[in-house]
C-alpha positions in Angstrom: 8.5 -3.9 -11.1 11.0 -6.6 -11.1 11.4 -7.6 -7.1 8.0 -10.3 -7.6 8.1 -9.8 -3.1 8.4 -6.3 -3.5 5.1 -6.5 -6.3 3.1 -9.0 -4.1 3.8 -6.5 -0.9 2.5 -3.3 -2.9 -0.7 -5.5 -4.8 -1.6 -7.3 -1.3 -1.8 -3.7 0.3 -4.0 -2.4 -1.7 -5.9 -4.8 -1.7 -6.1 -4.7 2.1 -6.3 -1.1 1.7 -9.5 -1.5 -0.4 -11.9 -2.4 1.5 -15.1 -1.4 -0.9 -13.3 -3.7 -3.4 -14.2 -1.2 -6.1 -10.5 -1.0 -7.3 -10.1 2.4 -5.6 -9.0 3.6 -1.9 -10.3 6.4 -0.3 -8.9 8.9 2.0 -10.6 6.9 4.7 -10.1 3.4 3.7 -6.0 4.7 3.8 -6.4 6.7 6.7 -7.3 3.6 8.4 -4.7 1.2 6.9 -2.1 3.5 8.1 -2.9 4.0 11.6 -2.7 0.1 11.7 1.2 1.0 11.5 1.4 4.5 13.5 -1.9 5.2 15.4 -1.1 8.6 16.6 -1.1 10.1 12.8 -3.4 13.3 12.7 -6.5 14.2 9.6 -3.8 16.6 8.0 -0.8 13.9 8.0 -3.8 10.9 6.7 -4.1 14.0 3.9 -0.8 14.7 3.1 -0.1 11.0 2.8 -3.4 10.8 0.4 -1.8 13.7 -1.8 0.9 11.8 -2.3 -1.1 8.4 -3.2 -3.5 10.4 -5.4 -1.1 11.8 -8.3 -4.1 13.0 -10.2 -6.4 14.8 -7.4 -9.4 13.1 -8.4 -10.1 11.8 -4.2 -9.3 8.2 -5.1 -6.1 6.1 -5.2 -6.5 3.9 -8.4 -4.2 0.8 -8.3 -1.9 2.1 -10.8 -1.0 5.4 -8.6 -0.7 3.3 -5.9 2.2 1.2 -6.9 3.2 3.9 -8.7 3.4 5.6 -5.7 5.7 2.8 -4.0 7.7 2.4 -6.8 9.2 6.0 -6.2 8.8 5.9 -2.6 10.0 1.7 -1.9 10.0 2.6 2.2 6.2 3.6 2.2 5.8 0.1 1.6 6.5 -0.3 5.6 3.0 1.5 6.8 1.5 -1.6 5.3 3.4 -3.9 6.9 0.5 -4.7 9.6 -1.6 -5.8 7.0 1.1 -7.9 5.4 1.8 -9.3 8.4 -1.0 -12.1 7.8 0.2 -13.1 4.4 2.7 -15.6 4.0 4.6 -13.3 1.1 7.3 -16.0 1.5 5.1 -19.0 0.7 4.6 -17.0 -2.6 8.1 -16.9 -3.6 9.2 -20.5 -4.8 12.7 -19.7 -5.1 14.9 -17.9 -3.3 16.8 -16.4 -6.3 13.2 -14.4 -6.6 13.1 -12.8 -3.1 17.0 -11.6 -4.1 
């Protein structure tokens, strides 16, 4: 990834995404990130948005498939957003060439 805000947004929601801090979100640990943005999303829609995380099946969202993940899909950055909302991603940036 070249955008460095776009990087810091995808590595700080993972990291608020994993909760166990064992470099891997669940189902659950997502399921619950999510419905920080949209509450009302159902066990089947939490799946489907788990299958599309978890590129290899294994149950777990390893940081790589993660921002792998985002990288395709740049907008499913958003369901995040609540959890980005208490990080200054602009105090990271120190120019603004870097946020362009």
């Amino acid at each position: 990834m070249k955008l460095p805000l776009f990087r810091t947004a995808c590595e700080l929601a993972f990291a608020a995404c994993d909760t166990g801090g064992n470099g891997a979100i669940s189902e659950h640990e997502l399921g619950v990130a999510i419905r920080h943005a949209i509450p009302e999303l159902n066990e089947d829609e939490i799946h489907g948005l788990f299958n599309l995380f978890d590129s290899d099946g294994d149950g777990r969202i390893s940081r790589e498939y993660f921002l792998s993940c985002l990288r395709r899909n740049p907008l499913l950055v958003a369901l995040f957003a609540p959890s980005l909302m208490h990080k200054d991603l602009l105090g990271i940036c120190k120019t603004l060439e870097e946020i362009v």
